[in-house]
Steps between C-alpha positions, in 0.01 A plus 500: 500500500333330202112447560375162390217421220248373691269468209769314305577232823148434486465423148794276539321337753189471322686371203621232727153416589418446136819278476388295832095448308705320234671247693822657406800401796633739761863514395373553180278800597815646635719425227223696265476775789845569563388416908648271748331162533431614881287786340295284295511239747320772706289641197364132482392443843350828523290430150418163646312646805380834359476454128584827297374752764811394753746563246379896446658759618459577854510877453785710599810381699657572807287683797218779483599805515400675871370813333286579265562798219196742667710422813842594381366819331329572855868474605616723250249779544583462894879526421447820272325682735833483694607400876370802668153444404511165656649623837852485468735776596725524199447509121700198485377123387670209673446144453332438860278814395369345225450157672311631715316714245444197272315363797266769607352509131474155417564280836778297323849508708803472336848456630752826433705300242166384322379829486702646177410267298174648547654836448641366169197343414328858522813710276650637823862493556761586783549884541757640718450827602772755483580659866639833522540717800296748503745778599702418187652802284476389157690826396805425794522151357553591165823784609602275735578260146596780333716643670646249806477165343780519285738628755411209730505209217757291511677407166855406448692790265496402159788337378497256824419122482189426653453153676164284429492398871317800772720410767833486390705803286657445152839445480788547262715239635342166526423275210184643329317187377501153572276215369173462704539331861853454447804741662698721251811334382818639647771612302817303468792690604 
């Protein structure tokens, strides 16, 4: 997402209130601006009842963020010292976890889908963890593929056709190719 200039659309603005203290027309304030004629339309009534001041820039656009950056490092340091240190009984973070975590340290509530784009905002990413039994035999596992798995594999001989479809067997009789969405042609006899 491109971010706009806002030091640039408020020079263009200003520019246009330089234009207006000349008598210059509207249309032709937005034919020098590249701007609609509604923009300077609303450039002029804004200049008329606030001079130069209304037509600076009004700061930053779109809404506040909820936290602050001491507050979203407070977050991090609280998610780094892991779940079990806040109560929970696995080593595992899940979004509700960290709602609810975002709240105890700073008060603001966010909804589960909200919360990773604070997680984003702060570097983290999703991390699956890998579940293994625990009464796994690394050592069986890798005879077991050593020596069983390629008696139980099932591949065709070589030499046989093979068929590009998993449910139905390659075979030497039918017609072997036919244009896409239409049936083979049949031999004439």
């Amino acid at each position: 997402m491109a971010r706009r200039d806002f030091k640039a659309l408020e020079q263009r603005r200003l520019k246009a209130a330089r234009l207006f203290e000349q008598g210059m027309m509207q249309a032709e304030v937005a034919r020098r601006l590249k701007v609609s004629s509604m923009t300077v339309s609303r450039w002029w009534r804004t200049w008329k009842a606030e001079g130069r001041e209304g037509l600076r820039a009004a700061g930053r656009a779109g809404r506040k963020p909820r936290l602050t950056a001491p507050e979203l490092s407070q977050i991090e340091g609280a998610l780094r010292q892991g779940p079990l240190a806040h109560g929970y009984s696995t080593e595992l973070w899940t979004l509700p976890r960290i709602r609810d975590l975002i709240e105890r340290v700073t008060g603001v509530r966010y909804h589960e889908g909200h919360v990773w784009r604070v997680m984003r905002k702060l570097g983290w990413s999703l991390q699956k963890p890998t579940t293994r039994a625990r009464e796994r035999d690394e050592e069986a596992i890798r005879r077991w593929v050593r020596d069983r798995w390629p008696q139980v594999k099932k591949t065709p001989p070589a030499g046989e056709p093979r068929s590009s479809s998993s449910t139905r067997a390659a075979s030497r009789k039918g017609p072997r190719s036919a244009a896409r969405g239409r049936p083979a042609a049949k031999r004439r006899s």
